[in-house]
C-alpha positions in Angstrom: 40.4 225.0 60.9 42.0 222.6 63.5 44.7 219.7 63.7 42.0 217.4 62.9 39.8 218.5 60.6 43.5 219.4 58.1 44.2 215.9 58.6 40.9 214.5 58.1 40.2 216.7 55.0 44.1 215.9 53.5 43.1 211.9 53.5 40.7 209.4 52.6 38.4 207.2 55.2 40.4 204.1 54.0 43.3 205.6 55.1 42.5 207.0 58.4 44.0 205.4 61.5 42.8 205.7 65.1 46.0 206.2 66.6 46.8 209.5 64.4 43.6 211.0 65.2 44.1 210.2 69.2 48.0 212.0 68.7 46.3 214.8 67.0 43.6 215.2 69.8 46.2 215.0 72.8 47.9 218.2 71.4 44.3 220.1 71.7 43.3 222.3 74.8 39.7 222.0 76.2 37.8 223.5 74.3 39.3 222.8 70.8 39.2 218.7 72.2 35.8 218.8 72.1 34.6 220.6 69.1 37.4 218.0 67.3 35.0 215.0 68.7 32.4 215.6 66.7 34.8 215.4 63.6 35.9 212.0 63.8 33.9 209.3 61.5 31.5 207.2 63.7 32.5 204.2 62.9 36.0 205.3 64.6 34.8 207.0 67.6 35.4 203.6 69.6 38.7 203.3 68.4 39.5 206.8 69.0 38.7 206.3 72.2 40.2 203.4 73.4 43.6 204.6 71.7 43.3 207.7 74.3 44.6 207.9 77.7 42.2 206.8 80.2 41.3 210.6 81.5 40.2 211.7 78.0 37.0 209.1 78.4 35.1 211.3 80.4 35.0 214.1 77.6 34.0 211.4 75.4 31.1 210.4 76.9 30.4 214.0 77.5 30.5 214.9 74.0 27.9 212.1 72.6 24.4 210.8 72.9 23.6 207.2 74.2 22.9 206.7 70.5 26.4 207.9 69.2 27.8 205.5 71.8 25.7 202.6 71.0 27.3 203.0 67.3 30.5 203.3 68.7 30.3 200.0 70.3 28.9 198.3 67.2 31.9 198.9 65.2 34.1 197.7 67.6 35.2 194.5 68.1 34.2 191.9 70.5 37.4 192.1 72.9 37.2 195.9 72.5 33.7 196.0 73.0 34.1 194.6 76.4 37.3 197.1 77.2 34.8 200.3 75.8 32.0 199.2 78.0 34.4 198.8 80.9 35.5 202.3 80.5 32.1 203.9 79.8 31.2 202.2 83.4 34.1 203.8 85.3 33.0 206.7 84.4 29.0 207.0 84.3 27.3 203.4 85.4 23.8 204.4 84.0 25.3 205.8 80.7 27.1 202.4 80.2 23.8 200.9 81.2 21.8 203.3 78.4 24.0 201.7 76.0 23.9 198.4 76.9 20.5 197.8 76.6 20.3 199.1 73.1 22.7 196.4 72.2 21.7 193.6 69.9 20.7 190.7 72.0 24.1 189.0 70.2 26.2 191.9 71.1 24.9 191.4 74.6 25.6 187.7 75.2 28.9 188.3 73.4 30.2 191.3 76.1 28.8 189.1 79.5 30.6 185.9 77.8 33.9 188.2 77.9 33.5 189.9 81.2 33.3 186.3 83.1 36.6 185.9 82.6 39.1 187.3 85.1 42.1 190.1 83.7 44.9 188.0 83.9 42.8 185.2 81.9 43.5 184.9 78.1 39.8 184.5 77.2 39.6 188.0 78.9 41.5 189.2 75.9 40.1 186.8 72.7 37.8 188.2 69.7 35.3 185.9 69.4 35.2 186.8 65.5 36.9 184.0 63.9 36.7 182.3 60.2 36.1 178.5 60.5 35.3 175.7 58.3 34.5 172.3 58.8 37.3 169.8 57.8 34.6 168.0 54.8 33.9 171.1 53.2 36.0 171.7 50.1 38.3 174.3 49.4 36.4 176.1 46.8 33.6 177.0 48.8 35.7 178.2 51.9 37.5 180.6 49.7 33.7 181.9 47.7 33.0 182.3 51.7 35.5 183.9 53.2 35.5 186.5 50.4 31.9 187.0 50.8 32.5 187.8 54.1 35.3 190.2 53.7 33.1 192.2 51.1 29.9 192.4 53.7 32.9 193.8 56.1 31.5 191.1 59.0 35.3 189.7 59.5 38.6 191.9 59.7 42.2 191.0 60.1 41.9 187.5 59.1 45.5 185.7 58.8 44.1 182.0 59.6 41.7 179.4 58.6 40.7 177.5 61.7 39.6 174.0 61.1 36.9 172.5 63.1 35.1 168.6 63.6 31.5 168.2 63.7 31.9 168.9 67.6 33.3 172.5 67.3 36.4 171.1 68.2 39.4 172.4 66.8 41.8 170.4 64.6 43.7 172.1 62.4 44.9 176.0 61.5 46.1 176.9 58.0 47.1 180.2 57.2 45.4 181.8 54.3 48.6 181.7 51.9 48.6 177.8 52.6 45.0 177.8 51.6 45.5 179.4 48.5 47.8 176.8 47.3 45.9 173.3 47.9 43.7 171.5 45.3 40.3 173.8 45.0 38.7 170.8 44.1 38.9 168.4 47.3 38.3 169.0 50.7 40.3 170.9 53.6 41.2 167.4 55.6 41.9 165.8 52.0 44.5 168.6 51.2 46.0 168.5 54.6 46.3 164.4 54.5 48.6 165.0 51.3 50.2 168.1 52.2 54.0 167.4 54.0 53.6 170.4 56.0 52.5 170.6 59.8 48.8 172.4 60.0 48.9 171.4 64.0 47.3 174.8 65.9 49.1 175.9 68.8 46.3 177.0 71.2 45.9 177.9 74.4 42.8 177.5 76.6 40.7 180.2 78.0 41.6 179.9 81.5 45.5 180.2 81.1 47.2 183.1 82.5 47.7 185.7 79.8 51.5 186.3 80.5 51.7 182.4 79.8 50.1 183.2 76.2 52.4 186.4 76.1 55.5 184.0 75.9 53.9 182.0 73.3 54.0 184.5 70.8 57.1 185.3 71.5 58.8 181.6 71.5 56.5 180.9 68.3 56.7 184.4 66.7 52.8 183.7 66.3 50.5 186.5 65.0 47.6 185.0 65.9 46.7 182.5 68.5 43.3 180.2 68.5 41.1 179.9 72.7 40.0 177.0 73.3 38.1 175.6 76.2 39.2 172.7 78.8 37.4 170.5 76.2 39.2 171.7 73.0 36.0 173.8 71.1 37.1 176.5 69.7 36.0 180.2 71.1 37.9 183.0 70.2 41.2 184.3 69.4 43.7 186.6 70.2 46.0 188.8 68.1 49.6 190.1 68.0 48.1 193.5 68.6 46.5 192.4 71.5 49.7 190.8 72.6 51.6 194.3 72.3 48.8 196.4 74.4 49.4 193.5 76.8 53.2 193.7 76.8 52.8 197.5 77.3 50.6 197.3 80.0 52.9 194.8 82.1 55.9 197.3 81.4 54.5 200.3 82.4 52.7 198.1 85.9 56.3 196.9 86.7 57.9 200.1 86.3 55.2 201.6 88.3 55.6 198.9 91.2 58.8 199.4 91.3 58.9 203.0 92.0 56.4 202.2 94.5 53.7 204.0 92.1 49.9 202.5 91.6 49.4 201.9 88.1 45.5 202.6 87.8 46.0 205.5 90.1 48.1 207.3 88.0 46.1 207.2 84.8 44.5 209.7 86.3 44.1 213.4 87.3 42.2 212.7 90.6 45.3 214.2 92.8 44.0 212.5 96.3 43.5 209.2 95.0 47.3 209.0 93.4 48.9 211.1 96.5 47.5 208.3 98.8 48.6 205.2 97.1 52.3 207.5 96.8 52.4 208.1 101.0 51.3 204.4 101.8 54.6 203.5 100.2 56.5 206.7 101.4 55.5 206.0 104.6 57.4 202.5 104.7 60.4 204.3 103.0 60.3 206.7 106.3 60.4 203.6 108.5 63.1 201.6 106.8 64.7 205.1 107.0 64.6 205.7 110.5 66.0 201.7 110.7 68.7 202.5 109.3 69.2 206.0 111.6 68.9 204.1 114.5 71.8 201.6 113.1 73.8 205.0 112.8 73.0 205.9 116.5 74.7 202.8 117.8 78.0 204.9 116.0 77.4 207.8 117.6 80.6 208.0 119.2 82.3 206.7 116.2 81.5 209.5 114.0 81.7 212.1 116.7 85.3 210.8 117.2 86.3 211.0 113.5 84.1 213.6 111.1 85.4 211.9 107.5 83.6 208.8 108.8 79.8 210.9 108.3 81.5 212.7 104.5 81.9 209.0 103.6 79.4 206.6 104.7 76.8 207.6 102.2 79.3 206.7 99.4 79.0 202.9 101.0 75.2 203.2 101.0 74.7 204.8 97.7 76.7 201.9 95.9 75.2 199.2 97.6 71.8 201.0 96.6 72.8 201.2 93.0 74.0 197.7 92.8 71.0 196.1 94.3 68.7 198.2 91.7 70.8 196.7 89.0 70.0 193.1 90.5 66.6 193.6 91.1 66.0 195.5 87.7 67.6 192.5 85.4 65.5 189.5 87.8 62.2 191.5 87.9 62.4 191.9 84.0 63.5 188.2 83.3 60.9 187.0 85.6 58.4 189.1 83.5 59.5 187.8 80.4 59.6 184.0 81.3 63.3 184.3 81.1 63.7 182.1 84.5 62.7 178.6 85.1 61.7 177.3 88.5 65.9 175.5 88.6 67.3 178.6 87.3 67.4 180.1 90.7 70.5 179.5 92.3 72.3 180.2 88.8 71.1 183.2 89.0 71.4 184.2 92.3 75.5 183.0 92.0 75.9 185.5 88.6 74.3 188.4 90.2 76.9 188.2 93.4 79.7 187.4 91.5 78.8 190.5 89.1 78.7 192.3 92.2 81.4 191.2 94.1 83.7 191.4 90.8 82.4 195.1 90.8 82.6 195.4 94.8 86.4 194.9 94.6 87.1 197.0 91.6 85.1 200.2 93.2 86.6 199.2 96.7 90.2 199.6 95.5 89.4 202.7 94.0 87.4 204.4 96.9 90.2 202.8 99.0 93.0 204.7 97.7 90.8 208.2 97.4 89.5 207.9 101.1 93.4 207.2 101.9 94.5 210.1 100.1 91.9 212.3 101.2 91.9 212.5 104.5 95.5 211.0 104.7 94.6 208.0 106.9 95.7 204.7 105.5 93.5 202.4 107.7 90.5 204.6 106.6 90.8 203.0 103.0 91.2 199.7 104.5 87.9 200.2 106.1 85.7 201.8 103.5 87.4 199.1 100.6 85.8 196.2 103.1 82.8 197.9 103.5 81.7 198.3 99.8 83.1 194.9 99.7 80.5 193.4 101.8 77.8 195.9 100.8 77.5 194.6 97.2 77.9 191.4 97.7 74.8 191.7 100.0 73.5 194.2 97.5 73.8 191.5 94.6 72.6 188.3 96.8 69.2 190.0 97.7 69.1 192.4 94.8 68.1 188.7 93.2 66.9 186.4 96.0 63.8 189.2 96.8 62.0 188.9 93.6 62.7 185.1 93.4 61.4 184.5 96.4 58.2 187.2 96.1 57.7 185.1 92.7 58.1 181.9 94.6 55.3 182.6 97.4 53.1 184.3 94.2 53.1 187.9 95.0 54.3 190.6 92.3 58.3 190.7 92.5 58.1 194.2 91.2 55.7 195.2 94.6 57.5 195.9 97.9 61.5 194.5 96.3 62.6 197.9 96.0 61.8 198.6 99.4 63.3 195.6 101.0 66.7 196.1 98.8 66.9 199.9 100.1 66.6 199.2 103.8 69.1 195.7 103.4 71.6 198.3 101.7 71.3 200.9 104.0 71.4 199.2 107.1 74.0 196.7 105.9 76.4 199.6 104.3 76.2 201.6 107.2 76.5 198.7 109.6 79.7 197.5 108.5 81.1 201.1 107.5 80.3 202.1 111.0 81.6 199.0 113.3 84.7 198.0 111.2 85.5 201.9 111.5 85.3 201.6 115.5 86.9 198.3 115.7 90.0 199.3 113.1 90.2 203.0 114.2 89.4 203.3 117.2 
């Protein structure tokens, strides 16, 4: 008896989550991962599988019929639906086009309305199950509804009551604990009209950038958000949990890009596909590295007229390095967040080359008086103390002018910075080093 089936047997359906079975299957080799699929209840295979890393799919489509995957989709909902289908198509396009025409006619319309919209879209992301009512319909009879509904199992994770006009536009959203509490007797607009408290949705339309809805939750503390279109009708919504996968995804892309790594690559085992999107950024790290070799050349006197010179220049480089990264890290993840307005640039631009310059001095004393003792040439402090001076103050001015100015002409702050940082650090730390070493020591 495996992982899985101890689990399985030790609780009840009800209590069974996706997320523990996908832990559970992730610590299986081959061959026990795919005798452990045919374990799992049907009506969580979709949710299994969507809670697994990307590379598992394949064995999952392996493993079951068209059939089994039809079902699969069924018991999923809309948003996942499209997100399953997606996956099923990377991986086998006539398998994912099996299944799709077994679909309901419903189910169908419901995942091409989804996949119009682009990624970074927020109707990309909206369940199109929602509980509604119309405004003149009393209390009583929502509530007989919206249980009836719950028992037949055809909605899930309601926490609103969205209120429509004849028009399907929306007009009000009242959470279900506010519902329970007006007169059962009169209508929904009746009991708002007397009711002191606000019942105003915050919405957001389909079209808006997803990182834009992202920030609503978190400057609301929403857990779920109604998606309207341009003209105000109601069409789906999106949840907290959805929010989180989307925070996660954005977290993981900027770390990625900012190691110079491709996100979709890596999901991945295919070795070629991740090494090549690795060298294309290697490669530029070579040429900003032989930039800053050939800055070193210009020296070459210099350091063949005093060896400490070459023991410390990469200390000057290596700060200014560190420091930038510091910049960079804070902006990129501000940025991200929707922590920085379109004025808040030069405020942050002057803290982050103060911080640096307040550091640049401290560190510059303190190299200053090791490289003196060290090598037991006074002027050689002076030199290095001015250059890690000058390097992180540069280090701290571009470490948060790159991804402003990336944000500012709309490409990804997190793609290319690091890159740009490295070779300003480098070349700056190693130009000043170098030439106030020839001008004061020489």
């Amino acid at each position: 008896m495996n992982k899985l089936e101890e689990y399985l047997n030790a609780h009840e359906l009800s209590e069974i989550h996706p997320s523990d079975i996908a832990k559970i299957l992730k610590q299986l080799d081959d061959a026990e991962f795919a005798s452990a699929l045919k374990l799992i209840p049907k009506d969580l295979i979709g949710d299994v599988a969507l809670a697994l890393p990307d590379r598992y799919f394949d064995d999952v489509v392996e493993n079951f019929s068209v059939e089994e995957l039809r079902d699969a989709v069924l018991a999923l909902e809309s948003d996942d639906q499209v997100d399953f289908m997606h996956e099923l198509q990377e991986v086998d396009e006539s398998v994912a086009l099996k299944v799709f025409d077994t679909l309901d006619e419903d189910d169908k319309q419901e995942i091409i309305k989804l996949q119009t919209y682009d990624e970074d879209e927020a109707g990309a992301h909206m369940q199109l199950e929602i509980f509604t009512a119309y405004k003149d319909e009393i209390v009583h009879d929502v509530i007989k509804r919206f249980a009836d509904l719950r028992r037949e199992k055809k909605i899930e994770n309601i926490q609103n009551l969205f209120i429509i006009g004849d028009d399907n536009r929306l007009l009000y959203t009242v959470g279900l604990d506010d519902l329970l509490v007006f007169d059962f007797s009169k209508t929904l607009i009746e009991n708002i009209e007397q009711s002191e408290d606000s019942f105003e949705p915050k919405k957001a339309e389909d079209r808006e950038n997803i990182r834009d809805v992202v920030h609503y939750f978190e400057e609301y503390d929403l857990s779920v958000m109604p998606i309207v279109n341009a003209y105000g009708i109601l069409l789906g919504r999106i949840t907290s949990d959805d929010i989180y996968d989307i925070i996660n995804e954005h977290a993981t892309e900027q770390m990625y890009h900012l190691a110079g790594v491709d996100d979709d690559a890596e999901e991945y085992d295919e070795i070629l596909r991740a090494g090549k999107k690795r060298a294309s950024w290697l490669g530029i790290n070579l040429f900003t590295a032989i930039l800053a070799s050939i800055v070193i050349g210009f020296f070459e006197d210099t350091l063949q007229s005093m060896v400490a010179l070459a023991v410390l220049m990469p200390i000057v480089a290596s700060m200014g390095g560190n420091a930038g990264t510091q910049s960079l890290t804070v902006v990129v993840r501000q940025l991200a967040l929707g922590g920085i307005s379109k004025g808040d640039a030069m405020r942050i631009i002057k803290k982050e080359v103060l911080i640096s310059l307040m550091n640049g001095f401290i560190f510059a004393i303190v190299m200053g008086v090791v490289a003196a003792v060290w090598f037991e040439i006074n002027m050689l402090g002076v030199v290095i103390a001015l250059s890690m001076v000058i390097n992180l103050l540069m280090a701290g001015l571009f470490g948060a002018a790159i991804p402003l100015f990336l944000k500012r002409v709309d490409v990804d702050p997190a793609i290319g910075s690091t890159v740009i940082l490295t070779t300003v650090t480098d070349v700056v730390g190693f130009f000043s080093f170098l030439a106030l070493a020839t001008y004061i020591l020489l």
